[in-house]
C-alpha positions as CSV (number, residue, x, y, z in Angstrom):
1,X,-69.9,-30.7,94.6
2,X,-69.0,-28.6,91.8
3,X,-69.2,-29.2,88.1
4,X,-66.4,-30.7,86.5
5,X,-66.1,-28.7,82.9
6,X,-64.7,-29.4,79.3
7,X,-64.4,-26.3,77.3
8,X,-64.5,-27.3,73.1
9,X,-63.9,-24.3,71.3
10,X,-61.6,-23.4,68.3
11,X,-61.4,-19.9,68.5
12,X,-58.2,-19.7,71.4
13,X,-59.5,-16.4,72.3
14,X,-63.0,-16.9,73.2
15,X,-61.6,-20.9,74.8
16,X,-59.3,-19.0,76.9
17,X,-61.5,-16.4,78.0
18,X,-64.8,-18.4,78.6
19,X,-63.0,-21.0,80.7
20,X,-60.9,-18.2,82.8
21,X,-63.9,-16.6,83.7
22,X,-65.8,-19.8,84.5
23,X,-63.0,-20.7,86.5
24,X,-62.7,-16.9,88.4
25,X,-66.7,-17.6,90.0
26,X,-65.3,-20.8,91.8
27,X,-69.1,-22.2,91.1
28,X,-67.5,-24.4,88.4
29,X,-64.0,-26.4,88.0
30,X,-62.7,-26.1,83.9
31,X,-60.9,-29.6,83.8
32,X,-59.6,-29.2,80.1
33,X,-59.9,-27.2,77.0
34,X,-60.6,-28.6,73.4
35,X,-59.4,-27.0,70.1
36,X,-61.6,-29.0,68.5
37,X,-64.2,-32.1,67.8
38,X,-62.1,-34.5,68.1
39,X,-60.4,-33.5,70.4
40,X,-63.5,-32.7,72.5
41,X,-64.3,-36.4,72.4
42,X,-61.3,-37.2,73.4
43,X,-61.0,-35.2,76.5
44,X,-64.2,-36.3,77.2
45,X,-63.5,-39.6,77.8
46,X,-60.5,-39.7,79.7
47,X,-61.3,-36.4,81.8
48,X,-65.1,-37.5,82.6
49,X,-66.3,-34.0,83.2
50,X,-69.7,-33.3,84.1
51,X,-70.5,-31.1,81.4
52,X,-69.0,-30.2,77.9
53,X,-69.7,-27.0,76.4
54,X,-69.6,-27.1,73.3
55,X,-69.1,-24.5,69.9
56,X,-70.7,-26.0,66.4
57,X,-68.9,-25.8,63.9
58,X,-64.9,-26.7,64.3
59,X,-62.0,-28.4,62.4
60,X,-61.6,-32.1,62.1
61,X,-65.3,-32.5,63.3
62,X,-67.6,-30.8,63.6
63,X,-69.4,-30.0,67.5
64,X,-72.9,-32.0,66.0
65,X,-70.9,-35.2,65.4
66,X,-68.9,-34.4,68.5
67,X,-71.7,-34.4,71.0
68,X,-73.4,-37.1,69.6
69,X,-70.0,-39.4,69.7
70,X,-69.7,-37.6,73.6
71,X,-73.4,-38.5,74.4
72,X,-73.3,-42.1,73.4
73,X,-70.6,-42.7,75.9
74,X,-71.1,-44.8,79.2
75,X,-71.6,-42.2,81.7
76,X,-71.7,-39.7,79.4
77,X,-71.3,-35.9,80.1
78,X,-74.1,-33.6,79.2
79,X,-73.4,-31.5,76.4
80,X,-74.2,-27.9,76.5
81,X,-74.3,-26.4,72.9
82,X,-72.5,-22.7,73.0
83,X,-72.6,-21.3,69.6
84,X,-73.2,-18.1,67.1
85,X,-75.6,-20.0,65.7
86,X,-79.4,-20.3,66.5
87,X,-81.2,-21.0,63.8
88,X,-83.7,-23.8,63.9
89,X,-81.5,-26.6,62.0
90,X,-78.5,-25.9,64.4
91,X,-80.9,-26.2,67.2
92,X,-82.4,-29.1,66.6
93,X,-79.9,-30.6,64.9
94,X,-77.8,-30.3,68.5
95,X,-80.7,-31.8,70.3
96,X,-81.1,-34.8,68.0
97,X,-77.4,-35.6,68.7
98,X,-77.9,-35.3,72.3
99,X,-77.3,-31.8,73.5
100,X,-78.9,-31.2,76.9
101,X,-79.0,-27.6,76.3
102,X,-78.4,-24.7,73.8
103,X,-77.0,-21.0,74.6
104,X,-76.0,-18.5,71.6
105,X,-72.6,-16.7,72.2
106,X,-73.1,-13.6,73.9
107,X,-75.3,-15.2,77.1
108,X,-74.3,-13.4,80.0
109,X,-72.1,-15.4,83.1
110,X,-74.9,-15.9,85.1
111,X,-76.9,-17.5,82.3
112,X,-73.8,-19.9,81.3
113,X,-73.3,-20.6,85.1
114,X,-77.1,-21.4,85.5
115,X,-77.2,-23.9,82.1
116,X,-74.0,-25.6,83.5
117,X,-75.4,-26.4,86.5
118,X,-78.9,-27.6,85.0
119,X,-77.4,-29.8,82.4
120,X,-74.7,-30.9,85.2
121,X,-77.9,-32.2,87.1
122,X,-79.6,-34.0,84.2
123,X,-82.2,-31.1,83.7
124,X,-82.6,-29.8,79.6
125,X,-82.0,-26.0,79.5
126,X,-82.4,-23.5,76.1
127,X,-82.0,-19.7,76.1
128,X,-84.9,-17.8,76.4
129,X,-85.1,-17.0,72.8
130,X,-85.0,-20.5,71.9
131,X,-87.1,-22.4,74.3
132,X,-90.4,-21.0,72.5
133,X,-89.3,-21.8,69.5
134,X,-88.4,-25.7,70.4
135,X,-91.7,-25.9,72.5
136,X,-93.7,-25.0,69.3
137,X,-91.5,-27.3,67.6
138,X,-92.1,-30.6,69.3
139,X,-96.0,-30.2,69.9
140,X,-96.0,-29.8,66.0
141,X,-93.7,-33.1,65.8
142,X,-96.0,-34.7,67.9
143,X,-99.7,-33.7,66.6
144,X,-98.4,-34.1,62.9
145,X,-97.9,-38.0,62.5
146,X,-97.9,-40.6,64.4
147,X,-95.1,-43.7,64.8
148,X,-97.2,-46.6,62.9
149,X,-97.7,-43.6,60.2
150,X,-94.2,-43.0,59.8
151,X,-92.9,-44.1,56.3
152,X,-89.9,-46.4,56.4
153,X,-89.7,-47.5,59.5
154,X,-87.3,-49.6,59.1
155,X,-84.7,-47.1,58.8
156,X,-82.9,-44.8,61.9
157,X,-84.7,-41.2,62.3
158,X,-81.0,-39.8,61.0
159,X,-81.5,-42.8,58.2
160,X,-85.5,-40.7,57.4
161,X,-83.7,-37.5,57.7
162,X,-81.2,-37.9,54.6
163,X,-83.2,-39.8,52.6
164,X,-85.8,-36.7,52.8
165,X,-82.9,-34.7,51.8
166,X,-82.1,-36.5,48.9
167,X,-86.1,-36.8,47.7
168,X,-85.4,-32.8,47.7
169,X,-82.2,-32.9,45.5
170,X,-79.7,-32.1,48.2
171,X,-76.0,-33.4,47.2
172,X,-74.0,-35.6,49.7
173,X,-71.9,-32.5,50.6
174,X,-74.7,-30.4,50.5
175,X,-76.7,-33.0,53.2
176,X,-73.6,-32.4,55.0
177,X,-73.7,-28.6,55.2
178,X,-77.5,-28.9,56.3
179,X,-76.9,-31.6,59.2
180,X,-73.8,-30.4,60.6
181,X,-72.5,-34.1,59.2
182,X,-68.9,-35.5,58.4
183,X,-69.1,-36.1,54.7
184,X,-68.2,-39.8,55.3
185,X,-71.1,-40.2,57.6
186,X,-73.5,-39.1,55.0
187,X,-72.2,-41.4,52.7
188,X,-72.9,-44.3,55.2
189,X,-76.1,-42.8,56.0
190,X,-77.1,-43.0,52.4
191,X,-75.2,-46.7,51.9
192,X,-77.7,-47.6,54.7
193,X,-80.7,-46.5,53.0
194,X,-80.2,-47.7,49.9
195,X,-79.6,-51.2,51.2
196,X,-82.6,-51.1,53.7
197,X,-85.0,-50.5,50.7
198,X,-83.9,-52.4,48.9
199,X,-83.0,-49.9,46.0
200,X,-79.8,-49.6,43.6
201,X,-79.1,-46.0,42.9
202,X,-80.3,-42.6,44.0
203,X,-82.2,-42.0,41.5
204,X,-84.9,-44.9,42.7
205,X,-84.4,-44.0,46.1
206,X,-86.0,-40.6,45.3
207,X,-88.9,-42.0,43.7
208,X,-89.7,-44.0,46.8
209,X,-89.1,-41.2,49.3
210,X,-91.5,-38.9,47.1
211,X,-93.8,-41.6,46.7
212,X,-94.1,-41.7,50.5
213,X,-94.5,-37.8,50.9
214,X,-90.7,-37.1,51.8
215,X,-88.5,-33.8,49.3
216,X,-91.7,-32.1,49.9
């Protein structure tokens, strides 16, 4: 059986184009096309593709917030991340939110045909110049601390994330740019962390993060 595809892209050109010549190799079957986020989670749930490929950064909401909304589903798709951008935030920030796999715009047909059918089946799939580079990655998450030594614990590993970029002396919008976040969801993010430790302002939240290592 073949995949059942959602195409999320705001640029109508590149949409268009990508999911016509998706369609012409009869090895996939484009069920709907998204102009944006939103409407990418949308589509998602009442078309139950297989597979959403998905661009980063798009009106309304952004394809970071997107997949992770699409990949918290019941019977979620897999997402596959098709984007401009591979630098090592966008990347990671993508697999965090749930992306099975990450190509950069200007993969070849056979290489989106190949990660659409690996992420279709489950599998996790990155383009060759990124897979290194997310290897190297997660043996350095792993050997650098482990879970008990983790400082607040009781908070989410999004939760550790902002609250690290706030010990730097990030702005709520900036924390937005950097995570690929809705600026409402960094302000519940930071709402959370303020309540789970207990502290009444940013400026004490810092001095606990820094205490603990984290704005370094």
């Amino acid at each position: 059986m073949i995949p059942r595809v959602l195409v999320a892209d705001d640029h109508p050109v590149y949409r268009d184009g990508l999911s016509l010549m998706l369609s012409s190799t009869g090895e996939v079957e484009v069920v709907g096309r998204a102009r944006d986020g939103l409407e990418a989670v949308e589509l998602a749930g009442e078309l139950r593709p297989d597979v959403v490929v998905m661009d980063l950064q798009m009106p309304r909401l952004d394809g970071i917030e997107a997949t992770r909304r699409v990949a918290a589903g019941e019977s979620a798709p897999g997402v596959l991340v098709l984007t401009m951008h591979e630098d090592d935030e966008s990347v990671f920030a993508a697999m965090l939110a749930g992306a099975r796999g990450y190509l950069v715009k200007g993969a070849d047909q056979e290489e989106i045909l190949r990660a659409i059918t690996a992420v279709a089946h489950g599998e996790v799939i990155f383009g060759p110049a990124l897979a290194a580079r997310v290897t190297r990655y997660f043996a350095l998450l792993s050997g650098a601390r482990r879970p008990a030594e983790e400082p607040f614990p009781e908070l989410t590993a999004r939760e550790r994330e902002v609250l690290d970029l706030i010990a730097a002396g990030l702005s709520n919008p900036q924390i937005a740019a950097r995570l690929y976040l809705s600026p409402k969801t960094v302000r519940n993010n930071v709402s959370n962390v303020f309540a789970k430790l207990r502290v009444a302002d940013r400026a004490q939240a810092i001095v606990r993060a820094r205490e603990a290592g984290l704005g370094r």
